[in-house]
PyMOL commands that place a pseudoatom at each C-alpha (Angstrom):
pseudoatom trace, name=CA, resn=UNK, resi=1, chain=A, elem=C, hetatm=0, pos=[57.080, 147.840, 127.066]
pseudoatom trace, name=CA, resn=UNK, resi=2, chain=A, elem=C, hetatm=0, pos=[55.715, 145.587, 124.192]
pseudoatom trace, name=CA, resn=UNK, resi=3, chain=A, elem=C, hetatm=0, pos=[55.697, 142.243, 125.526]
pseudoatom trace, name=CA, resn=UNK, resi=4, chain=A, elem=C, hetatm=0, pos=[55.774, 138.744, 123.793]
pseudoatom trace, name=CA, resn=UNK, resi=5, chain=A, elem=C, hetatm=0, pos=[52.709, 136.877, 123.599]
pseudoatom trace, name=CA, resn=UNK, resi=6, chain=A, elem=C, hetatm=0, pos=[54.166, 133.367, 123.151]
pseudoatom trace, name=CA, resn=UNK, resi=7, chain=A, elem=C, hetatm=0, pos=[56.662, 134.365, 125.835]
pseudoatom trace, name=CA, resn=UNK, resi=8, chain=A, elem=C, hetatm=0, pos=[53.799, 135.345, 128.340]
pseudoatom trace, name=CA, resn=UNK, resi=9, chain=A, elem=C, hetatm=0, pos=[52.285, 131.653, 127.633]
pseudoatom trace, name=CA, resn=UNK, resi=10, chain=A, elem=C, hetatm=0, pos=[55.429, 130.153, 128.018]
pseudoatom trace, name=CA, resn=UNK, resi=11, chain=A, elem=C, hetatm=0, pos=[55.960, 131.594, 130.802]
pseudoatom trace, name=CA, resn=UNK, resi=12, chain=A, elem=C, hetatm=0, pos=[52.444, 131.096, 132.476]
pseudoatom trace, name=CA, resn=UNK, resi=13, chain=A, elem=C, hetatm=0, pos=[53.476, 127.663, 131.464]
pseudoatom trace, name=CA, resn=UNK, resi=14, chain=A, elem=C, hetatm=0, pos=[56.446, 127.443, 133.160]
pseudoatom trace, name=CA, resn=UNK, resi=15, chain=A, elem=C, hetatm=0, pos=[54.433, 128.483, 136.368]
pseudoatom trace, name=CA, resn=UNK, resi=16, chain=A, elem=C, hetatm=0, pos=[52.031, 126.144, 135.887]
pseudoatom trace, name=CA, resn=UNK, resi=17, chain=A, elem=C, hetatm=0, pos=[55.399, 123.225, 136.265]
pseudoatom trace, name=CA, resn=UNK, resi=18, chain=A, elem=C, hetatm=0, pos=[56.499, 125.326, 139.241]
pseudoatom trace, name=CA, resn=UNK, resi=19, chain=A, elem=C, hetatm=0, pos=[53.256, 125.309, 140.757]
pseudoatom trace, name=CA, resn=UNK, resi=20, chain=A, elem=C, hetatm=0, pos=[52.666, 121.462, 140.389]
pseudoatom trace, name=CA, resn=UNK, resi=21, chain=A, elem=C, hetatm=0, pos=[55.795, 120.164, 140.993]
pseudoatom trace, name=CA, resn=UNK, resi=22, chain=A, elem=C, hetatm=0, pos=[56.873, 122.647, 144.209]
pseudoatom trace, name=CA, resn=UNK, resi=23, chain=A, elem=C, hetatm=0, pos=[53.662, 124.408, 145.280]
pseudoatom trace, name=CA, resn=UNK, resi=24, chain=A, elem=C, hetatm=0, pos=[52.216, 127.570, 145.710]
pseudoatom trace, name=CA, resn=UNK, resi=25, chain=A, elem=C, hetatm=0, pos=[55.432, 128.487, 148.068]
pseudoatom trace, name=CA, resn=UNK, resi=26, chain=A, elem=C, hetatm=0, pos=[57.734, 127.676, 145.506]
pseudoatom trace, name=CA, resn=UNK, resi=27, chain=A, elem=C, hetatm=0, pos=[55.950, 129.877, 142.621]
pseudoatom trace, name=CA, resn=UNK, resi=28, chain=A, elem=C, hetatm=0, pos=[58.085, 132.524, 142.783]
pseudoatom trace, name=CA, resn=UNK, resi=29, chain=A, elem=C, hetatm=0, pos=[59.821, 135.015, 139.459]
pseudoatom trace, name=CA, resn=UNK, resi=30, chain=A, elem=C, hetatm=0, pos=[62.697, 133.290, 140.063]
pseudoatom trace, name=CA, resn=UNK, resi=31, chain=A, elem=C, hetatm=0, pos=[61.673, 129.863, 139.999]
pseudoatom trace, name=CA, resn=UNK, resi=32, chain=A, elem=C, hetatm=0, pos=[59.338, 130.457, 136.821]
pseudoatom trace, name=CA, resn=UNK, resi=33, chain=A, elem=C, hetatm=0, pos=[61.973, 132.210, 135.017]
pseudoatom trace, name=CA, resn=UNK, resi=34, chain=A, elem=C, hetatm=0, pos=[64.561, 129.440, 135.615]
pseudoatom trace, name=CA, resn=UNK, resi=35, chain=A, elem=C, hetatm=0, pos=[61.481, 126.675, 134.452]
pseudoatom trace, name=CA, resn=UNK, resi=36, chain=A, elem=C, hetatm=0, pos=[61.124, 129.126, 131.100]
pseudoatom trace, name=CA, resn=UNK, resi=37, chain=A, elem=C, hetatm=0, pos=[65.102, 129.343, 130.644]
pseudoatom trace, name=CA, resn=UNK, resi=38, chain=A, elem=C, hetatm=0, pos=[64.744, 132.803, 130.760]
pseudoatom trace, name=CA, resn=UNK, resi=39, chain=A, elem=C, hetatm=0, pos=[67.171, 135.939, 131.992]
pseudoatom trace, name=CA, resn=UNK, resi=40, chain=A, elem=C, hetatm=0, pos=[66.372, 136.585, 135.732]
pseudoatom trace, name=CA, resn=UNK, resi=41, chain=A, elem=C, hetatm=0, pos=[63.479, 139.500, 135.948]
pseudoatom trace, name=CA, resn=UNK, resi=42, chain=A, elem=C, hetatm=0, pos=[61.601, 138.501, 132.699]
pseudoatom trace, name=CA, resn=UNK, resi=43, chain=A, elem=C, hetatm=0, pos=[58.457, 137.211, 134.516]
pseudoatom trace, name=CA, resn=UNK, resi=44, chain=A, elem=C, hetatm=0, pos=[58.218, 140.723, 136.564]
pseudoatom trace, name=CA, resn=UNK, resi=45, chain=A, elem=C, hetatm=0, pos=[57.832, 142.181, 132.936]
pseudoatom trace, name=CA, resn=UNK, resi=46, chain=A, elem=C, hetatm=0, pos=[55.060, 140.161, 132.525]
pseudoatom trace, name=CA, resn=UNK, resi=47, chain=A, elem=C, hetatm=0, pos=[53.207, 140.434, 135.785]
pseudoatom trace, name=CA, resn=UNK, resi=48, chain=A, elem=C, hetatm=0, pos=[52.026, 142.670, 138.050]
pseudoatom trace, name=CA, resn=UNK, resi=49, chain=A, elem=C, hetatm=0, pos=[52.613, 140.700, 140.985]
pseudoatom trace, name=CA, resn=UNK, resi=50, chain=A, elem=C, hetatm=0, pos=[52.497, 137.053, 141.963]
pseudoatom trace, name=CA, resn=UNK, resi=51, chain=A, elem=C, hetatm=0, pos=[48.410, 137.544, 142.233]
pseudoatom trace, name=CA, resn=UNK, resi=52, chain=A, elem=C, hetatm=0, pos=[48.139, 138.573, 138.847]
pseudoatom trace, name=CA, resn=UNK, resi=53, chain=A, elem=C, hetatm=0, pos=[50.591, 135.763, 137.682]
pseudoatom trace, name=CA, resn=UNK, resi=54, chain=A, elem=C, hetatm=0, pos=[48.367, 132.902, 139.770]
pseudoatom trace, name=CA, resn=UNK, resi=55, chain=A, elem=C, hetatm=0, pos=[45.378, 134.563, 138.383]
pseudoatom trace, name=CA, resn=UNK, resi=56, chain=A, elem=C, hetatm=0, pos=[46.553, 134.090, 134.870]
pseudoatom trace, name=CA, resn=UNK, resi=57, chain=A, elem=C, hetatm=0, pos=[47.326, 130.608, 135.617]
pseudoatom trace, name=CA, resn=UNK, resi=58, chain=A, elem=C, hetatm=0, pos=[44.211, 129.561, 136.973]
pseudoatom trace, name=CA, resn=UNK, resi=59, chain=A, elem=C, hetatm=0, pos=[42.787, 130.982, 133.375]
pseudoatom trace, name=CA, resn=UNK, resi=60, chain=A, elem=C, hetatm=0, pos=[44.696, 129.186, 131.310]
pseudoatom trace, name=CA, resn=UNK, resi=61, chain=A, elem=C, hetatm=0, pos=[44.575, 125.552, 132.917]
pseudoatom trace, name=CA, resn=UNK, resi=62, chain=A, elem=C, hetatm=0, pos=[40.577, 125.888, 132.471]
pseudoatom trace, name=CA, resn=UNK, resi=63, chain=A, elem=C, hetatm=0, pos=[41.688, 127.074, 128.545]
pseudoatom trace, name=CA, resn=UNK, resi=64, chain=A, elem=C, hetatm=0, pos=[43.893, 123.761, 128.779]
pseudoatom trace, name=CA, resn=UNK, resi=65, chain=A, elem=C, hetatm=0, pos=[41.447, 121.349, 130.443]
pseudoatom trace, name=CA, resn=UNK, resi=66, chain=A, elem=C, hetatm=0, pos=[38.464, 122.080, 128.567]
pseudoatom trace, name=CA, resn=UNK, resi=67, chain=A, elem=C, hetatm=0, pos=[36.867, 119.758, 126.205]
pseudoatom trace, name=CA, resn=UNK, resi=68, chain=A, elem=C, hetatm=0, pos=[36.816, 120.455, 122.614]
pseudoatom trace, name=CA, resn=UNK, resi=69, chain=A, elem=C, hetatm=0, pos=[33.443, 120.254, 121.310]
pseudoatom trace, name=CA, resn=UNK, resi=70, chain=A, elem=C, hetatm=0, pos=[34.590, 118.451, 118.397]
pseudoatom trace, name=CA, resn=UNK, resi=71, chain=A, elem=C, hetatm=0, pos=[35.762, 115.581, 120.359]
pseudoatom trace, name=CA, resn=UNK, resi=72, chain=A, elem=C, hetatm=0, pos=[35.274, 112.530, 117.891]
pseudoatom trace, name=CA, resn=UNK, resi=73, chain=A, elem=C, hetatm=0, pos=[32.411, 111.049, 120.097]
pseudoatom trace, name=CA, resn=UNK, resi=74, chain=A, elem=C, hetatm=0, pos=[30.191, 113.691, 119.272]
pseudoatom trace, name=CA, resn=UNK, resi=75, chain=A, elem=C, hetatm=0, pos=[30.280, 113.101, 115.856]
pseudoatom trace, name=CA, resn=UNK, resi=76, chain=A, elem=C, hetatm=0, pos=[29.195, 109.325, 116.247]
pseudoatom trace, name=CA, resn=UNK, resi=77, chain=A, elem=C, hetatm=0, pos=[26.801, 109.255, 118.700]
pseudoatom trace, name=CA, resn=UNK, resi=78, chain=A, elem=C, hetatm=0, pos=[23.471, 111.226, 118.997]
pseudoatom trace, name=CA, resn=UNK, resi=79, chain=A, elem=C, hetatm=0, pos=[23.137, 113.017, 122.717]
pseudoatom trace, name=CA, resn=UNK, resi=80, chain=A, elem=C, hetatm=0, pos=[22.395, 110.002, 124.306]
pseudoatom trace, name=CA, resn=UNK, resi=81, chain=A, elem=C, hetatm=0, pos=[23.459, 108.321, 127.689]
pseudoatom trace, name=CA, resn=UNK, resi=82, chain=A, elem=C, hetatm=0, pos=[26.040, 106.646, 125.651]
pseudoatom trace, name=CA, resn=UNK, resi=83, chain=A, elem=C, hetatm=0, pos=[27.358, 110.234, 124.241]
pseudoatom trace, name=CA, resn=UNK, resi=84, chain=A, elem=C, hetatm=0, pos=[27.553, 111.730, 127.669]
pseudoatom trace, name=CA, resn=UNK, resi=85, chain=A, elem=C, hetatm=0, pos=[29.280, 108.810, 129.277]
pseudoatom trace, name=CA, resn=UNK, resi=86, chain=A, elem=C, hetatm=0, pos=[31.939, 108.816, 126.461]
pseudoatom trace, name=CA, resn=UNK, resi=87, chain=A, elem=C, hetatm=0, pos=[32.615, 112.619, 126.964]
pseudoatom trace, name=CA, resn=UNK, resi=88, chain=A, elem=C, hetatm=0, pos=[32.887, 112.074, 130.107]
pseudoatom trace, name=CA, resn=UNK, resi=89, chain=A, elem=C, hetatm=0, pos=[35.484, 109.364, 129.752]
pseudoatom trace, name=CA, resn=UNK, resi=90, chain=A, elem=C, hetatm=0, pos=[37.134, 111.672, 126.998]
pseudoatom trace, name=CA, resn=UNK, resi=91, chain=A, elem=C, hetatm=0, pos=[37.110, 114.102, 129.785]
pseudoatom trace, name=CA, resn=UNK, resi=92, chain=A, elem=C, hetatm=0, pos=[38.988, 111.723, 132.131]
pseudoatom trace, name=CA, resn=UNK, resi=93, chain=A, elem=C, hetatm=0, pos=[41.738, 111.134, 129.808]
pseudoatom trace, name=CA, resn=UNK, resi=94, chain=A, elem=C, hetatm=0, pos=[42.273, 114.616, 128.865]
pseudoatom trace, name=CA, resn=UNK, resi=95, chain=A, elem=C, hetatm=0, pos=[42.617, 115.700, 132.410]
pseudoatom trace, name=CA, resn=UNK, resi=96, chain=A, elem=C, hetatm=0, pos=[44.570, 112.445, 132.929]
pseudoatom trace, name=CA, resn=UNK, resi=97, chain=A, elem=C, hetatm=0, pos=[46.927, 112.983, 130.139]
pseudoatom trace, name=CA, resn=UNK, resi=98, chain=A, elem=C, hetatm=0, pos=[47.497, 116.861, 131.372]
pseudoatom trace, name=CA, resn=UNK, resi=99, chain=A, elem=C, hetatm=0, pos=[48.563, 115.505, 135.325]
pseudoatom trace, name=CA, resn=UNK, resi=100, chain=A, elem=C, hetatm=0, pos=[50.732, 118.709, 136.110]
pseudoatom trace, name=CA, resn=UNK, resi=101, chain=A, elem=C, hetatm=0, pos=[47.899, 121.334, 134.792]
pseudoatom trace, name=CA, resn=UNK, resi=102, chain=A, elem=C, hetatm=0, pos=[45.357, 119.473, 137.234]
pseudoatom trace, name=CA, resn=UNK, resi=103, chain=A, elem=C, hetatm=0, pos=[47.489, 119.121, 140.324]
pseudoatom trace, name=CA, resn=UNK, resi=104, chain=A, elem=C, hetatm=0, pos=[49.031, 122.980, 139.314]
pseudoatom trace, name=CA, resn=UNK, resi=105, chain=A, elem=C, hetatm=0, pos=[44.653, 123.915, 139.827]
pseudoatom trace, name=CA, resn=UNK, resi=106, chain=A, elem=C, hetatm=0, pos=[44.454, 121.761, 142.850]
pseudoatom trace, name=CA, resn=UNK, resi=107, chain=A, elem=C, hetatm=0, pos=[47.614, 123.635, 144.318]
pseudoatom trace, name=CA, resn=UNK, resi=108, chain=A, elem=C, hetatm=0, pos=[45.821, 126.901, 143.085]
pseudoatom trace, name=CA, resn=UNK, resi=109, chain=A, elem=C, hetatm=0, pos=[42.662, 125.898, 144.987]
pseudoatom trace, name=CA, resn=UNK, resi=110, chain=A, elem=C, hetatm=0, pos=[44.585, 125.498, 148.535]
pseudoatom trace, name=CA, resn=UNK, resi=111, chain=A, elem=C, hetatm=0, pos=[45.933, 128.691, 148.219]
pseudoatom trace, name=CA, resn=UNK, resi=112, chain=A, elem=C, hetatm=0, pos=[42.814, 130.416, 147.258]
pseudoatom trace, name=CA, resn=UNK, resi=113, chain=A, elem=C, hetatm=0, pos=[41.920, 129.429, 150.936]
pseudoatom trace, name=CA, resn=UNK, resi=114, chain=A, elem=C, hetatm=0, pos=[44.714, 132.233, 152.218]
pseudoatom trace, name=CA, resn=UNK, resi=115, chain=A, elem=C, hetatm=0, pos=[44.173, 135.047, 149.540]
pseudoatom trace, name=CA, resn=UNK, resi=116, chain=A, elem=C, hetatm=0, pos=[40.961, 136.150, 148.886]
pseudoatom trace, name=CA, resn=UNK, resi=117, chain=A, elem=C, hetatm=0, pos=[41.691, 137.707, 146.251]
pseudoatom trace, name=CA, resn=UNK, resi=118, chain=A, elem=C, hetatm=0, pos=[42.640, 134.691, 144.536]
pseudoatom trace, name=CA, resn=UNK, resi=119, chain=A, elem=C, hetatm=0, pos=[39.983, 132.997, 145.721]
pseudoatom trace, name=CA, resn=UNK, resi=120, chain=A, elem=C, hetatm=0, pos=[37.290, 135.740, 144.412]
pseudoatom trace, name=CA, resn=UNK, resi=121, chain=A, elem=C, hetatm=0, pos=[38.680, 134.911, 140.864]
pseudoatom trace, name=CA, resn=UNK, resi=122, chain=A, elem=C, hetatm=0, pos=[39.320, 131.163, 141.250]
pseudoatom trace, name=CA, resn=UNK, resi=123, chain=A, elem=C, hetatm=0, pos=[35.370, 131.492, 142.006]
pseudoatom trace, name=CA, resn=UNK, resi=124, chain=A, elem=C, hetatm=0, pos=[34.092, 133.363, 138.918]
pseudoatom trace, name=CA, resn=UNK, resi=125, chain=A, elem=C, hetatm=0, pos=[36.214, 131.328, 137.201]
pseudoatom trace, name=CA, resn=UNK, resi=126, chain=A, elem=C, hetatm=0, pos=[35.020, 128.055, 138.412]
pseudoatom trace, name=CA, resn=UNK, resi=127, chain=A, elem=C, hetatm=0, pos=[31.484, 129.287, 138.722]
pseudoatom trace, name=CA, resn=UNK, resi=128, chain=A, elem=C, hetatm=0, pos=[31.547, 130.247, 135.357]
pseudoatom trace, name=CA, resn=UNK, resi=129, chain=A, elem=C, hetatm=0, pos=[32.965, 126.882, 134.040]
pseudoatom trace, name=CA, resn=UNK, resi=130, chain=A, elem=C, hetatm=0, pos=[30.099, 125.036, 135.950]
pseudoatom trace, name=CA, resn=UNK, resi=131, chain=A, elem=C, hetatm=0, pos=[27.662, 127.372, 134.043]
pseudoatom trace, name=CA, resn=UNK, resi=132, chain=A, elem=C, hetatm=0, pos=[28.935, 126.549, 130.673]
pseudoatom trace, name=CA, resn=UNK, resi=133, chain=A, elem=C, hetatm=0, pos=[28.481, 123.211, 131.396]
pseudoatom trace, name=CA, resn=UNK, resi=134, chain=A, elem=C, hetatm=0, pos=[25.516, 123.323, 132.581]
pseudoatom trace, name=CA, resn=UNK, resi=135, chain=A, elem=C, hetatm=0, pos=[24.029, 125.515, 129.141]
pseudoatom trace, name=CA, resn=UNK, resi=136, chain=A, elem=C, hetatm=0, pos=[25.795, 122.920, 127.077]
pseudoatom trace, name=CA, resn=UNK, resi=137, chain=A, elem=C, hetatm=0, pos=[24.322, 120.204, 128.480]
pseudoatom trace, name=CA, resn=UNK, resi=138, chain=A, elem=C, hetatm=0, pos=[20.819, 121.831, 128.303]
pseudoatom trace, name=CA, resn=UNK, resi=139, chain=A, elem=C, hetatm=0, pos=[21.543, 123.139, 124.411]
pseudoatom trace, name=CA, resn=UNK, resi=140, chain=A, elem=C, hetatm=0, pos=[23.053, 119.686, 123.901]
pseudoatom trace, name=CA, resn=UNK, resi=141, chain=A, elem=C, hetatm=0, pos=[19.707, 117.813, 123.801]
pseudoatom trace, name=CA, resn=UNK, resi=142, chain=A, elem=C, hetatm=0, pos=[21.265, 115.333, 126.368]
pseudoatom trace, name=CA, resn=UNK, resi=143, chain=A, elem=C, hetatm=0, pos=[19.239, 113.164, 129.259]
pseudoatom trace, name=CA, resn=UNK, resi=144, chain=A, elem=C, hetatm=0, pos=[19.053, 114.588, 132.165]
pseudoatom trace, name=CA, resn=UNK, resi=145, chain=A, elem=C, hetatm=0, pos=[19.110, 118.235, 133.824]
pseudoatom trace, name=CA, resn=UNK, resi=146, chain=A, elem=C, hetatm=0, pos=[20.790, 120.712, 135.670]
pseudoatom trace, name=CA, resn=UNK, resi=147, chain=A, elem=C, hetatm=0, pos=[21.379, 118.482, 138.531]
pseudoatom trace, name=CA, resn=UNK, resi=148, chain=A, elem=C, hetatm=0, pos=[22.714, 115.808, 136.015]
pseudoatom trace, name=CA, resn=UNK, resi=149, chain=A, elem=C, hetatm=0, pos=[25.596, 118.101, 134.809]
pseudoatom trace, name=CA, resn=UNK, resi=150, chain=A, elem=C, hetatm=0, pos=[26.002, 119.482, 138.781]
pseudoatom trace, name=CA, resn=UNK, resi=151, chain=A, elem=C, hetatm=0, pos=[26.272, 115.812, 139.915]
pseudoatom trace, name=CA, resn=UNK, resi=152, chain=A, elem=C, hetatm=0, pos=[28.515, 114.697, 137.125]
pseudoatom trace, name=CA, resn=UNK, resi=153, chain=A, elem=C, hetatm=0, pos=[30.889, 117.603, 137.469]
pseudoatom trace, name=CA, resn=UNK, resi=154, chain=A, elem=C, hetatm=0, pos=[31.778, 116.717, 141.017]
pseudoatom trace, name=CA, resn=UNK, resi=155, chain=A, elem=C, hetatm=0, pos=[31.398, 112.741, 140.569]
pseudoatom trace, name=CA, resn=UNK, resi=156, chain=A, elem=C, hetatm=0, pos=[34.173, 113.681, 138.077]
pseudoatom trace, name=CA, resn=UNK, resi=157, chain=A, elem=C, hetatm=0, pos=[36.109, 115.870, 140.095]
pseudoatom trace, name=CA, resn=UNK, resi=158, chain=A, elem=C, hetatm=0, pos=[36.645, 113.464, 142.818]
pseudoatom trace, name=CA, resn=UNK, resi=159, chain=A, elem=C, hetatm=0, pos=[37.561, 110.675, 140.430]
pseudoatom trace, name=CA, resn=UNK, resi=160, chain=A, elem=C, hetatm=0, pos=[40.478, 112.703, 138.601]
pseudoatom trace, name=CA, resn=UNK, resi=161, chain=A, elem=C, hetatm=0, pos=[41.495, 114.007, 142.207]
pseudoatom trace, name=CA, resn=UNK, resi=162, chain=A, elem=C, hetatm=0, pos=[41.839, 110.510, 143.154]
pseudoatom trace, name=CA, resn=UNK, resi=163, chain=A, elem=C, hetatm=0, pos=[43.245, 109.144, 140.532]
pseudoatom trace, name=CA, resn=UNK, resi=164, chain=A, elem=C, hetatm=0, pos=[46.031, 112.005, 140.063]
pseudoatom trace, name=CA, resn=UNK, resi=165, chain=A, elem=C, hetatm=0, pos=[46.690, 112.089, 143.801]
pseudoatom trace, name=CA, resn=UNK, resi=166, chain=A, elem=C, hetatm=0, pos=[46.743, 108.821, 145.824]
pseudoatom trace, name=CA, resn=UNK, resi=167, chain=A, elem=C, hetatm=0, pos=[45.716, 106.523, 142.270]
pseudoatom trace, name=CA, resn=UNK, resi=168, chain=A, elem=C, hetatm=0, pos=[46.100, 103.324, 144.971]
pseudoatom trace, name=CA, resn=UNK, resi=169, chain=A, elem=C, hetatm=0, pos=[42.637, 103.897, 146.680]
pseudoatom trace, name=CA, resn=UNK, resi=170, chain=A, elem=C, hetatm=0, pos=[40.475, 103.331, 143.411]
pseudoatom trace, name=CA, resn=UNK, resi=171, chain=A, elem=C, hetatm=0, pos=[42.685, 100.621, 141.763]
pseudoatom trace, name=CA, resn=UNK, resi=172, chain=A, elem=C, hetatm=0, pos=[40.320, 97.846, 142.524]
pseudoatom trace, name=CA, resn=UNK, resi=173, chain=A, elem=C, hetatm=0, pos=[37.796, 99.603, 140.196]
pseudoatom trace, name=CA, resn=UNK, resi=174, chain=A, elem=C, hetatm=0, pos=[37.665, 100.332, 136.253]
pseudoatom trace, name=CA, resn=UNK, resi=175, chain=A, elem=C, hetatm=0, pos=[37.709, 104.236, 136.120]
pseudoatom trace, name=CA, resn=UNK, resi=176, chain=A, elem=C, hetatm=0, pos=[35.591, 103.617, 132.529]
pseudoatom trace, name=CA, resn=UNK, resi=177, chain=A, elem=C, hetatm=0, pos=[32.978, 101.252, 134.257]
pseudoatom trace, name=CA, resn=UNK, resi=178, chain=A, elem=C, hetatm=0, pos=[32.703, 104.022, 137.638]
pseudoatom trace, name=CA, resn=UNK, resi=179, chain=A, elem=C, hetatm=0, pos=[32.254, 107.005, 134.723]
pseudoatom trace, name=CA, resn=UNK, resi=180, chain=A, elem=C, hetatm=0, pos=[29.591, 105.047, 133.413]
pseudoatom trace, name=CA, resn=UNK, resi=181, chain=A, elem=C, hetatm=0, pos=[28.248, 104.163, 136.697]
pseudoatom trace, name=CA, resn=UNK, resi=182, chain=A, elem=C, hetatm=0, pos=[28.415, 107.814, 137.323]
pseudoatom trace, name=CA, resn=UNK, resi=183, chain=A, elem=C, hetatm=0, pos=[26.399, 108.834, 134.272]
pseudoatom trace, name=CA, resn=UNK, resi=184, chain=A, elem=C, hetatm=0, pos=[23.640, 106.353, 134.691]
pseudoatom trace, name=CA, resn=UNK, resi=185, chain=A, elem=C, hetatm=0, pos=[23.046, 106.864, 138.363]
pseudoatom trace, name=CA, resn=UNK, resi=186, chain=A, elem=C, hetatm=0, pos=[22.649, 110.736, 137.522]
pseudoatom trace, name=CA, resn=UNK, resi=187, chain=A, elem=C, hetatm=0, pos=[20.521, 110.342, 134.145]
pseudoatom trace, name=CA, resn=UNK, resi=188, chain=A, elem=C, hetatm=0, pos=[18.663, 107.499, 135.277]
pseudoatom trace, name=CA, resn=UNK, resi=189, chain=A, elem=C, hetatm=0, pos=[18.041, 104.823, 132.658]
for i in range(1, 189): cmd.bond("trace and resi %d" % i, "trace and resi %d" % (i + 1))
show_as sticks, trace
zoom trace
């Protein structure tokens, strides 16, 4: 069967809804076909199973979520402290802006825990994100090392988890001032 390629990503979004907004229980064919106003059975077309559909969502949230290189700071800054702390913050607000692709990954994560499968991919995947990072920041010409980007990537991480999750325990602090914070405690000044 020849199968639609904006269908498949509208579908894979559709998941991504289900996922977020009822959790990895919920993410079912059914459920994803009635997010993508679809007939019943269309998602079964388009996936193996519901390890190759969670799979494909974990894939395209980190398509989603990544920064574009061409982000406008880079253009007017020189790989400074400065640049890296505004990428970071551009970071912040992409992830921010994007709330049900985030929590869909987060819901993705927990049930890596009971399929190992899952979890084996969620790994390269993530692995291979971290390593990306890490060669960009080195190509980049930016302060700081391989620690710096391994340090910032979690600092990050637990800010956005925060912030999308229970936003009440950090709202006596400036998430722009704790990025920078972040960025000059792991570059140094």
């Amino acid at each position: 069967m020849v199968q639609n390629t904006e269908r498949r990503i509208a579908l894979v979004d559709a998941a991504i809804e289900v996922l977020a907004r009822d959790g990895a229980r919920g993410l079912t064919f059914r459920a994803v076909d009635a997010e993508a106003g679809v007939p019943k059975g269309t998602a079964s077309n388009y996936f193996a199973n519901r390890d190759d559909l969670l799979n494909q969502v974990g894939a395209h949230i980190h398509r989603k979520l990544a920064l574009d290189p061409a982000e406008p700071a880079a253009a007017q800054l020189p790989p400074s402290r400065e640049l890296l702390t505004e990428l970071m913050r551009a970071l912040y607000r992409l992830i921010s802006e994007d709330r049900t692709g985030w929590l869909a990954l987060l819901e993705l994560r927990l049930e890596a825990t009971r399929r190992p499968e899952l979890q084996a991919e969620l790994t390269k995947t993530l692995r291979e994100n971290l390593n990306l990072n890490i060669e960009g920041h080195r190509e980049s010409g930016m302060p700081g090392d391989e620690m710096t980007t391994v340090l910032l990537y979690y600092a990050m991480s637990g800010l956005i988890l925060e912030y999308l999750t229970v936003p009440g325990v950090l709202s006596a602090y400036d998430e722009d001032a704790l990025i920078e914070t972040f960025v000059i405690r792991s570059v140094g000044t």
